[in-house]
Structure formats: C-alpha cells, structure tokens
C-alpha positions as CSV (number, residue, x, y, z in Angstrom):
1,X,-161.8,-113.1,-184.9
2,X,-164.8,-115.2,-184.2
3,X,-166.0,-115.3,-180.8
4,X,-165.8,-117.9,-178.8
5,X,-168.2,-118.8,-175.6
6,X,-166.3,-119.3,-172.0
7,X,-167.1,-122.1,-170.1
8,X,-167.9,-122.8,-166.7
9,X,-166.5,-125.4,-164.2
10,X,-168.1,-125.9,-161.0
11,X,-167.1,-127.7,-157.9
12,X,-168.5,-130.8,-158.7
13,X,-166.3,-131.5,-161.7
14,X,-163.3,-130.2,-160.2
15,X,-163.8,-133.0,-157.0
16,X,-164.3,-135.6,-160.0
17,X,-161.6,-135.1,-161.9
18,X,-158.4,-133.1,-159.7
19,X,-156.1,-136.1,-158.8
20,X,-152.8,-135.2,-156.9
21,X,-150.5,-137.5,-159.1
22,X,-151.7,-134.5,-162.0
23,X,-151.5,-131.4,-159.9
24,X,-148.2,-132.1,-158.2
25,X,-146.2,-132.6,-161.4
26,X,-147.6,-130.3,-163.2
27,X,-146.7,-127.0,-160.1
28,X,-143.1,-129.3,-160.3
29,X,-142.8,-128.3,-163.7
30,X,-144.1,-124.9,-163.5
31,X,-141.8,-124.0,-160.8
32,X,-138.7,-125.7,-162.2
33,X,-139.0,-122.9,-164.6
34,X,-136.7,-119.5,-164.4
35,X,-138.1,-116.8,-162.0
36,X,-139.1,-113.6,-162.9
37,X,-141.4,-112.0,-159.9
38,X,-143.2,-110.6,-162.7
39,X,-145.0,-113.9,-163.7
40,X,-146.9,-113.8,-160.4
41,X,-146.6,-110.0,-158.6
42,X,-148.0,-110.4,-155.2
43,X,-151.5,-110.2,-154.4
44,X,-153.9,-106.8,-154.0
45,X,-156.3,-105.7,-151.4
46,X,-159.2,-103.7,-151.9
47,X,-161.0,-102.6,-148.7
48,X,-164.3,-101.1,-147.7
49,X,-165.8,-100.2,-143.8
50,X,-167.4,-103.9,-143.8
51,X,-166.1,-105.8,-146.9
52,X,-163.0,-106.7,-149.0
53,X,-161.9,-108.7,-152.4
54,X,-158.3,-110.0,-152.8
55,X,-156.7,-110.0,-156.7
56,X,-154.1,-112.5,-157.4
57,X,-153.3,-112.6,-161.2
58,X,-150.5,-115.0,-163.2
59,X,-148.9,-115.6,-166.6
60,X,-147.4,-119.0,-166.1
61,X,-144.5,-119.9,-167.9
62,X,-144.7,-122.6,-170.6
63,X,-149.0,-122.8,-170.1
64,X,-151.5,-122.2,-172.4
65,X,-153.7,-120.1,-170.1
66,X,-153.2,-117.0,-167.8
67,X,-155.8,-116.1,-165.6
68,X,-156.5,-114.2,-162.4
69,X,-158.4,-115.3,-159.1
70,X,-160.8,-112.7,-157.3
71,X,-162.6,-113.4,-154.1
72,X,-164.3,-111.3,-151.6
73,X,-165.3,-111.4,-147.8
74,X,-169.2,-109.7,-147.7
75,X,-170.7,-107.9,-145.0
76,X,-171.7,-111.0,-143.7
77,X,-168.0,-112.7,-144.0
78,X,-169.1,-115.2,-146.6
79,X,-167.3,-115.4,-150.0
80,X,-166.9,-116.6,-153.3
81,X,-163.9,-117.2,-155.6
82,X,-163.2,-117.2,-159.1
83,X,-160.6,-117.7,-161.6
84,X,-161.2,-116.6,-164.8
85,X,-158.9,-118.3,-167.7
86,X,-157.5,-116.6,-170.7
87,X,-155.3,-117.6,-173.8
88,X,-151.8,-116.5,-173.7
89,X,-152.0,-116.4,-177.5
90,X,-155.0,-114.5,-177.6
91,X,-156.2,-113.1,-174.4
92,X,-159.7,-114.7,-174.8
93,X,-161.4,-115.5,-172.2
94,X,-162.3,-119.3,-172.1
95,X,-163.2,-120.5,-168.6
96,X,-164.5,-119.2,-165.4
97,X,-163.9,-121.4,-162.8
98,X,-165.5,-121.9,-158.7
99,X,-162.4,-122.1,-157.3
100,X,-163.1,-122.5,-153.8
101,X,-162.0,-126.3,-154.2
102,X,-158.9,-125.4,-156.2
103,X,-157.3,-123.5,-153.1
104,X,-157.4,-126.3,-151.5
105,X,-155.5,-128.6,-153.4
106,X,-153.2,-125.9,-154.8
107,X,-151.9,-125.2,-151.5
108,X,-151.3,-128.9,-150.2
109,X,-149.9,-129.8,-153.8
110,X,-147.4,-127.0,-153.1
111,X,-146.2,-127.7,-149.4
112,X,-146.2,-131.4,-151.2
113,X,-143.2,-130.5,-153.4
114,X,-141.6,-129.0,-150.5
115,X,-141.7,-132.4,-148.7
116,X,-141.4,-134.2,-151.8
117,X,-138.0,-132.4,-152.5
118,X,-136.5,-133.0,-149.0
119,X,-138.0,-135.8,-147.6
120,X,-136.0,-139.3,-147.5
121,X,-138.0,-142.3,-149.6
122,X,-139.2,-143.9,-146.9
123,X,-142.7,-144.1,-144.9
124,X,-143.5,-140.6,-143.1
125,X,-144.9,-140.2,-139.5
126,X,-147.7,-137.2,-140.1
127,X,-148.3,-134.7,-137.3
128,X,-150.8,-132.6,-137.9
129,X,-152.3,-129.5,-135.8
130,X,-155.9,-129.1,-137.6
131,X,-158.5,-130.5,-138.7
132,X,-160.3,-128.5,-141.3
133,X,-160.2,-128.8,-145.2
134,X,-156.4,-127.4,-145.6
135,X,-155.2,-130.0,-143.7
136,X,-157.5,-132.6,-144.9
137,X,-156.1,-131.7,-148.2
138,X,-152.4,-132.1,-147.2
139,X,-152.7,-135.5,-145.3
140,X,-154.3,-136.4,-148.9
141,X,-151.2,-134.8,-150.8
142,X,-148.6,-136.5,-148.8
143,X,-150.3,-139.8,-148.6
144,X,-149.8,-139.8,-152.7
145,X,-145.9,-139.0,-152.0
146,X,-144.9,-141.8,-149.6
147,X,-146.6,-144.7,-147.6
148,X,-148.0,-142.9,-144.4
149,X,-146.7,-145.1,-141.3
150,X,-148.3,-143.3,-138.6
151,X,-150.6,-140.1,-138.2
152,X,-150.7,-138.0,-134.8
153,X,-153.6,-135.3,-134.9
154,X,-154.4,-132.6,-132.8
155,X,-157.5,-129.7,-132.7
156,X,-159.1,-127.7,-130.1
157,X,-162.2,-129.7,-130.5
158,X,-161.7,-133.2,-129.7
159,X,-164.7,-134.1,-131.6
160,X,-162.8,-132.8,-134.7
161,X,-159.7,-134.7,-134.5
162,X,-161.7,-137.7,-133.0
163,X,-163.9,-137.8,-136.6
164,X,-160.1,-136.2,-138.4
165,X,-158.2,-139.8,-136.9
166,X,-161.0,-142.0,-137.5
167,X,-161.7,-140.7,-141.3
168,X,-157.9,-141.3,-142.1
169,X,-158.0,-144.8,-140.3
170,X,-160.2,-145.9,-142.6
171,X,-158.7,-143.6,-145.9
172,X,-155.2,-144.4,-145.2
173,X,-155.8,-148.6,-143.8
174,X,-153.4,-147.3,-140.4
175,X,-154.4,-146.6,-136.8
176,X,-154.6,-142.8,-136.6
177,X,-154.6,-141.3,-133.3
178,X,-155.6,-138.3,-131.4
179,X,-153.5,-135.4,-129.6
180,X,-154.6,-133.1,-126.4
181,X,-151.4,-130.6,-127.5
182,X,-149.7,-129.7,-130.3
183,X,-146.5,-131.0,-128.6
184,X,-148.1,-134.2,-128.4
185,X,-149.3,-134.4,-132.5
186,X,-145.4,-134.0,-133.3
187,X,-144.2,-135.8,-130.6
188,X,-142.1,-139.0,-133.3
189,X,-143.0,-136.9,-136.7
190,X,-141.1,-136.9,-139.4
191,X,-143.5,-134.2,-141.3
192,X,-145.2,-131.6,-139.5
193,X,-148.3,-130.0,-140.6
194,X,-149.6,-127.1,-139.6
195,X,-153.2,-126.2,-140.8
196,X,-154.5,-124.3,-138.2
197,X,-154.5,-120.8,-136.7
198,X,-156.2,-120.3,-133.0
199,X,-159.2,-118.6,-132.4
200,X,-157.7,-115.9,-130.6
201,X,-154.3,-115.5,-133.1
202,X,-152.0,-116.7,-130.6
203,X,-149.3,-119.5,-131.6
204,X,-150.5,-123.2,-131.6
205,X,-147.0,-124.6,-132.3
206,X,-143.6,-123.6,-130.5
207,X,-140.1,-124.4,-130.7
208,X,-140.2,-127.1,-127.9
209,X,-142.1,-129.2,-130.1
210,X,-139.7,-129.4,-133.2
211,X,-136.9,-131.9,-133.4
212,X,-133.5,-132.7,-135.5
213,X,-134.3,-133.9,-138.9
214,X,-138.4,-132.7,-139.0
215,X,-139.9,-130.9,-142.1
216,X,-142.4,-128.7,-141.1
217,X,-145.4,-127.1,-143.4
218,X,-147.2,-123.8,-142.0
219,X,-150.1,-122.9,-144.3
220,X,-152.6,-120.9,-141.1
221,X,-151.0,-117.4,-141.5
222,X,-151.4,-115.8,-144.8
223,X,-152.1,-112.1,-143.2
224,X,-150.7,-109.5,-140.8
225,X,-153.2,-110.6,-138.2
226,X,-153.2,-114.2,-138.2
227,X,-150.7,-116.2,-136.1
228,X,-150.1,-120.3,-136.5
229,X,-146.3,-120.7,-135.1
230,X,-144.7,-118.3,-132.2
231,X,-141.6,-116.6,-133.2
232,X,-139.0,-119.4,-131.5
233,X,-140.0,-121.7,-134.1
234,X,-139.0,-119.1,-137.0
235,X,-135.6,-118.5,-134.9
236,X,-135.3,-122.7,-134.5
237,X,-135.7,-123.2,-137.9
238,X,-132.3,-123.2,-140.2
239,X,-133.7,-123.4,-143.9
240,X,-137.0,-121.1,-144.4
241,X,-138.5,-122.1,-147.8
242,X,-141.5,-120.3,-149.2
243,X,-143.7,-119.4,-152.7
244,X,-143.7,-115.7,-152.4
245,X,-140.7,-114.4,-150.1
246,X,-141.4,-110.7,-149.9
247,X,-145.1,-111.7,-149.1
248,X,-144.3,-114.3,-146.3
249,X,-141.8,-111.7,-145.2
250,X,-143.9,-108.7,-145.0
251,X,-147.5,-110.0,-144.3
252,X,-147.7,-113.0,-142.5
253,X,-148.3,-111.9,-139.0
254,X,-145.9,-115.1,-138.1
255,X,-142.8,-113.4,-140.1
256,X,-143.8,-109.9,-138.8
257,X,-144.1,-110.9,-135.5
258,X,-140.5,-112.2,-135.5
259,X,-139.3,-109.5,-136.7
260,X,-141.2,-107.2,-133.9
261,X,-139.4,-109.5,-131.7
262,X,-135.6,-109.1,-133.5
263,X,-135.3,-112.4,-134.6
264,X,-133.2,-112.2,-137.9
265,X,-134.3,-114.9,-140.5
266,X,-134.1,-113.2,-143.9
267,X,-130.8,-114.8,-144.0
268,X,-132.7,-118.2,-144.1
269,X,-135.3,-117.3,-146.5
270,X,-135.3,-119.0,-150.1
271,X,-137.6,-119.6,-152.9
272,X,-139.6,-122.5,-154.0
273,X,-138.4,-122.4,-156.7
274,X,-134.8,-122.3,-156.0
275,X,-135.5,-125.7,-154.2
276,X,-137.5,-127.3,-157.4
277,X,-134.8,-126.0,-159.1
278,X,-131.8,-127.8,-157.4
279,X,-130.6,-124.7,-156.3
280,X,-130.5,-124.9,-152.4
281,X,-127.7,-126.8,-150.4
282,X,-128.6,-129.8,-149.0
283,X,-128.1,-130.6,-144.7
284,X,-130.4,-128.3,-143.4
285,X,-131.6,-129.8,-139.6
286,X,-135.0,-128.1,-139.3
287,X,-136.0,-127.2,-142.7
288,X,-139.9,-124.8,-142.8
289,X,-142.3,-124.6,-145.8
290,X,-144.0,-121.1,-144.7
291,X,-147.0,-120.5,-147.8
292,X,-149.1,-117.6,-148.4
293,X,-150.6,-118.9,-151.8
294,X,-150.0,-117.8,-154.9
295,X,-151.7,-117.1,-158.1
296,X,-149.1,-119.4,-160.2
297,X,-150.2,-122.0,-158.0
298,X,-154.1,-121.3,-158.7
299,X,-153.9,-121.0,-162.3
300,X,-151.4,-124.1,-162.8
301,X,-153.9,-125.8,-161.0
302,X,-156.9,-124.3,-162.9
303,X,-155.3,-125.4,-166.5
304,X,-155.4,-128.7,-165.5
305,X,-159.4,-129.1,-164.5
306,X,-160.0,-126.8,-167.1
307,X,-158.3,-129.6,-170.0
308,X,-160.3,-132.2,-168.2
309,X,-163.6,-131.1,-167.8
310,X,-163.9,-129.9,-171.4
311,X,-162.4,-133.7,-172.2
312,X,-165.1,-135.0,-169.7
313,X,-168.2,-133.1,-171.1
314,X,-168.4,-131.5,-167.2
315,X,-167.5,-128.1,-168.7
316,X,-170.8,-125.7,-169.4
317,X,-170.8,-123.6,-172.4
318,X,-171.8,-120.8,-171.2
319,X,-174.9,-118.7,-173.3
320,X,-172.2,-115.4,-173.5
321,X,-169.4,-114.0,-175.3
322,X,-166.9,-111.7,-174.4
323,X,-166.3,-108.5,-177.4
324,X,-162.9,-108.9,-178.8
325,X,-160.9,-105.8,-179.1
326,X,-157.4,-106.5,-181.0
C-alpha cells in the first residue's frame, strides 16, 4: 500500500468551520445506533508523582474514522489534547487533530440531544450556574434548538456573569440577566445548566432549587474529586440519563458522593442512547443529563471538522508518513 501523509487541523479551522446544526445530528445519528460498550470502553488513567494523561479511544458505528483522544496535565497543570484519526477500512492514520476546541462543542452537542429529546417545542428559559467556555458552549447549543426566551446566570465572580449576560444580550437579541445564587439563576427555568464546579468541590446547586417539569444538564464533575450538585439533587431527580453509566456511576464524585450518603439511584440510571433511541418512558418530573464525556462523542465530532477542513483547504498535509504494517 502506498503511504499516505496525515493531516493536521488546528483550532483555527475547527472555530471556522464546527456549526451545531452539523454536530448535533450527526452524535443523533451516532447514538441512535445499537449499543455495544465495546465501541467506546471507558476512559484510562495513567498517573505519575506530579503529572497525568487520560486515553479515551472509539470505533464509531456507521463512520469512516476511529480514533483516540490523549491529553495530559504537566507538572505545571497545563495541557494539550489530541485526537488522532484512522480509517476503519484500513487503520491508516489520516488526521491529527488540536482538540481542545472539539471538547467543547462535543459536550454541549451532547447534553443538546438530551434537551432536544425531552424538551416541549416551545421557547426555553436558560439558567445557567457558570460562566466559562462549557457553558458558553451550551447556551450556544441550545440557542440552535429552540428560540431562547429568557437567560438567568449565575458565577462566583460577578464580573464574569456581568460580561456572561451582557455577551448573550447582544448574541442572543434578549435581555440576559445576572444571579447572586444559584437558587436565583433557576428561579423560572425551564433548562438548567450546570457548567461549573466550586473552587473548594463543595455543591453549587441543591435540591431547593429544582422544580416540577425542569431538565437539568450537569457537565462540572467528571472525577472522584470534583463536585457540581449535592446529593439531594441526585435523590430529587426521577429520570437520570447519562453517556457512560458505569463511569458517571463510579467516578463522578457527585454519583459517589450519593452513594457515601445511601441515596439509591441506580434504579434511575439510563443510557443516552436508550433515550435517542426511543427507548425510555416518557413522564418523568425532574428528568437529569449527568456527562462525563466520551470518546464517541470526540471522534463523531472530529469526522466531521476533519471532512471539512480537507473540503476547505484549512487541513495541513503534514511532511510525515506513518509505516504500514498489514
């Protein structure tokens, strides 16, 4: 076989040319497929004293590519990440790819098919408890869902969700307004986001917030030791919906903590893809969307930029080639 040079695909193109109207149908399509837990195991750790890298690795149903995204936290707690593309025919490699962007919009085009699924089609009232990229990202993602008829923000920093509401104003062409509480943020919402772990790993969000008929998203705790929402919004919630189960179950320090606690919610637990997938009852009162990521999502989403920066000429050939053992 002749060898064929990888290409590269930096940030830039992926900000140019990642639209949500792509990205969300095509993880709808990728997890309206069957299930096998084999397709996307859960992710590896490998730890040193001072530094780590996380493995998540997929073979996508019905896609041209597999691949595999790396990333590691330095000495210094900086970081990278990388997905690295190859052929399912073949197993050539073909791109690598910055992926520091993708995460981003994987993870809010995800917790957008969860709303997407169960949310009426009408305007939604956004709450939102962060102010960083992730829930940047997911403000965008449901804004390309439904009309937005309100948005409620709350972070620690009142400078951040004074810049958060005033960016959106202007984005979304609505008044967006500021919270001093996370009570406050959801006070009228009809989706919930959560974006945002505290400094110190306690809760932000409780069960006193939540009401009748709410959807919420919680993306902040992907680990043992992170916390976002305190266990009486895990034993509120009726319908628990997630993208990796056993993960969510066993290493979000949320899920864990409940369980330290002897809340029972396994019971509740079902797949993402059993929801794309019709497969879920319908009347649930407080349905959750509790992420961790997964590599599915990254390499669905890393197709897609990967097909349209070689269509846009943003894709570098890079001056390498892989050997080719068959």
């Amino acid at each position: 076989m002749t060898p064929t040079n990888p290409v590269f695909i930096g940030t830039e193109a992926i900000e140019r040319l990642m639209t949500w109207d792509a990205l969300i149908p095509a993880l709808r399509a990728a997890y309206a497929q069957p299930y096998d837990e084999r397709t996307s195991p859960p992710r590896t750790f490998a730890k040193g004293p001072d530094a780590s890298l996380r493995a998540l690795a997929a073979v996508p149903p019905g896609q041209r590519f597999m691949g595999a995204k790396v990333f590691g936290r330095g000495r210094n707690k900086g970081m990278n990440y990388l997905i690295s593309l190859a052929e399912q025919d073949t197993g050539e490699i073909r791109a690598l790819i910055d992926a520091n962007k993708i995460t981003a919009f994987r993870t809010a085009a995800t917790s957008a098919l969860f709303v997407d699924a169960l949310a009426p089609k009408a305007p939604m009232r956004l709450g939102v408890l962060g102010s960083g990229a992730e829930a940047r990202s997911h403000v965008q993602a449901m804004a390309s869902l439904r009309p937005v008829e309100s948005l409620r923000v709350y972070s620690p920093t009142p400078a951040n969700r004074e810049k958060f509401a005033s960016d959106f104003s202007a984005a979304l062409g609505i008044r967006c307004e500021t919270a001093a509480t996370p009570a406050e943020a959801l006070d009228g919402a009809s989706v919930a986001i959560a974006a945002a772990r505290s400094h110190d790993e306690s809760p932000i969000l409780h069960a006193d917030a939540l009401q009748p008929g709410m959807l919420l998203v919680s993306v902040g705790s992907t680990l043992p030791v992170q916390r976002e929402i305190d266990v009486s919004v895990i034993e509120r919630c009726d319908l628990i919906v997630s993208d990796m189960p056993d993960e969510v179950i066993h290493e979000s320090g949320d899920m864990r903590a409940a369980t330290a606690a002897g809340i029972a919610f396994e019971h509740k637990m079902r797949s993402l893809n059993a929801l794309v997938r019709g497969e879920i009852e319908p009347g649930a009162r407080l349905p959750m969307f509790k992420s961790v990521g997964s590599a599915l999502q990254d390499i669905v989403a890393a197709e897609l930029i990967c097909e349209r920066a070689i269509a846009a000429g943003l894709a570098m050939t890079l001056p390498i080639q892989f050997s080719y053992k068959q």
